[in-house]
C-alpha positions, -999 to 999 in steps of 0.1 A, spaced: -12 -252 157 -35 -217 159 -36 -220 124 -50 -253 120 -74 -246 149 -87 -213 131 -85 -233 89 -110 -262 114 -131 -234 128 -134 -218 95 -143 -249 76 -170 -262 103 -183 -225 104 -188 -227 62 -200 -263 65 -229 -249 93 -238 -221 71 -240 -241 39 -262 -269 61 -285 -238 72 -287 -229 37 -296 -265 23 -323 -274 51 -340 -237 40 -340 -250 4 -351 -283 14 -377 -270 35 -389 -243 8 -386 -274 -13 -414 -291 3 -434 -265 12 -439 -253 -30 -443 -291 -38 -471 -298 -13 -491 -263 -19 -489 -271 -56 -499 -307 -55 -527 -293 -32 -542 -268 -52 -538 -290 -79 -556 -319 -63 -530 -343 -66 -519 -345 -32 -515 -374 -7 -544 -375 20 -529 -406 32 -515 -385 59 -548 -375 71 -552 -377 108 -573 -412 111 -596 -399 139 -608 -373 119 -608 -393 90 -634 -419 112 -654 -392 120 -659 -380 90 -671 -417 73 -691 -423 109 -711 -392 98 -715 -393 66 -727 -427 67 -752 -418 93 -765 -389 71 -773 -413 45 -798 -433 67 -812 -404 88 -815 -379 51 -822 -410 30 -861 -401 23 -849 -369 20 -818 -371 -1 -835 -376 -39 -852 -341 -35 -818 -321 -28 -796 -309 -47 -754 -313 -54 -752 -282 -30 -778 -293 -6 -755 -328 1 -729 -311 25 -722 -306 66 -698 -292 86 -687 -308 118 -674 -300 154 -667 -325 183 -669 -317 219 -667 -341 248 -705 -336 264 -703 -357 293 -667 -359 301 -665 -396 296 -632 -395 273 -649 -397 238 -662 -368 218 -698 -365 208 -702 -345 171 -724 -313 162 -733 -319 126 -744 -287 113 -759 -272 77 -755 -245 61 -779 -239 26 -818 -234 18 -829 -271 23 -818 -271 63 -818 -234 70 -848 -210 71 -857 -174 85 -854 -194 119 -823 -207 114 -810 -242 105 -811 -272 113 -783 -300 124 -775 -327 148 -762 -343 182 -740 -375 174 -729 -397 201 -693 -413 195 -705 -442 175 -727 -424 154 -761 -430 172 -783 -399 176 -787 -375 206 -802 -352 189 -818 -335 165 -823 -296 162 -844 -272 144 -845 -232 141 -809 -230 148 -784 -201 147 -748 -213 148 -724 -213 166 -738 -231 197 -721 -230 227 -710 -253 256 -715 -242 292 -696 -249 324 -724 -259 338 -749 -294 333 -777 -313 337 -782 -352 335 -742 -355 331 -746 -334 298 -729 -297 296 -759 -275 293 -759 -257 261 -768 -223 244 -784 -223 213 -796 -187 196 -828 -189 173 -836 -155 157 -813 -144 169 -820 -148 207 -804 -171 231 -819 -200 248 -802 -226 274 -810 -259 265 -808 -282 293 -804 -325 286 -833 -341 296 -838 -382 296 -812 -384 277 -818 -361 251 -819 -319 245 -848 -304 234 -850 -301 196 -866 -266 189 -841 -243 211 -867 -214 206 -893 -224 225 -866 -233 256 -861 -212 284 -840 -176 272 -810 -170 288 -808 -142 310 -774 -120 307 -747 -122 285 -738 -161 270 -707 -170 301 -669 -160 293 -660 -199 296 -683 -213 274 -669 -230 240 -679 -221 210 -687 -256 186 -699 -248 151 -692 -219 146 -698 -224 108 -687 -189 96 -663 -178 119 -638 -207 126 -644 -214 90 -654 -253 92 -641 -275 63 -672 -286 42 -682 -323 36 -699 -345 10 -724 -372 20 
């Protein structure tokens, strides 16, 4: 009877380690097949997650109408954004910070982007921006105040009849250090933002 215990114990212990082995394999498996059909541009983005997926289409198509006298003078390079979203006003829906990063939006000042409510309808547009911008504990109007640098100095930008000021250089500058708790949204070069078309 021991021995037919020990020859069971044996045989589920192999079968364990073989199962162990197979999953790796499998797992490996998938892993070599996805980063090759990825770098090769072949793979599925059906699995993309939807929201950001919406986003995405909800910007881009409202590029196209704010950019569209503007569009036949840039170039290939010129046609791209990088997006955040960040819920300003704590009603359960993010707003999106639409930023650029080349020579037609950005100058000596900085660059410039925008403020889009959930359904794509403008907050706001900004000039003379440094990025990232960042999201305060505190508000105004039921809007997070914000801090936005411009030549590198830092302004707070306070929401106003239902819109921020566009130039944050000629706002009030903050005094101190930018708060521990603030979130950092856009932060185009550090968080390294994937880049879109429109």
């Amino acid at each position: 009877m021991k021995t037919k215990i020990l020859i069971l114990i044996g045989i589920l212990a192999l079968s364990s380690c073989q199962n162990k082995k197979d999953s790796k394999n499998i797992v490996k498996a998938v892993v070599q097949d996805t980063l090759s059909k990825t770098l090769g541009g072949t793979a599925d983005l059906s699995k993309v997650t939807p929201k950001e997926d919406q986003a995405v289409e909800l910007i881009r198509k409202q590029l196209n109408i704010l950019l569209k006298k503007d569009i036949p003078a840039m170039t290939k390079e010129d046609r791209y954004f990088y997006y955040d979203a960040f819920d300003l006003n704590n009603d359960k829906k993010n707003e999106y910070f639409v930023g650029f990063s080349n020579s037609y939006f950005c100058g000596s000042g900085g660059c410039s982007g925008y403020i889009l409510n959930n359904d794509g309808s403008v907050i706001n547009h900004f000039t003379v921006t440094d990025f990232p911008i960042y999201v305060t504990a505190s508000s105004t109007d039921k809007f997070y105040d914000l801090i936005m640098k411009s030549g590198g100095i830092a302004h707070l930008i306070k929401m106003k009849n239902g819109k921020y000021p566009s130039n944050p250089s000629i706002q009030e500058k903050l005094k101190g250090d930018i708060p521990k708790e603030s979130t950092s949204v856009l932060d185009i070069h550090g968080k390294k933002l994937e880049k879109y078309s429109f």
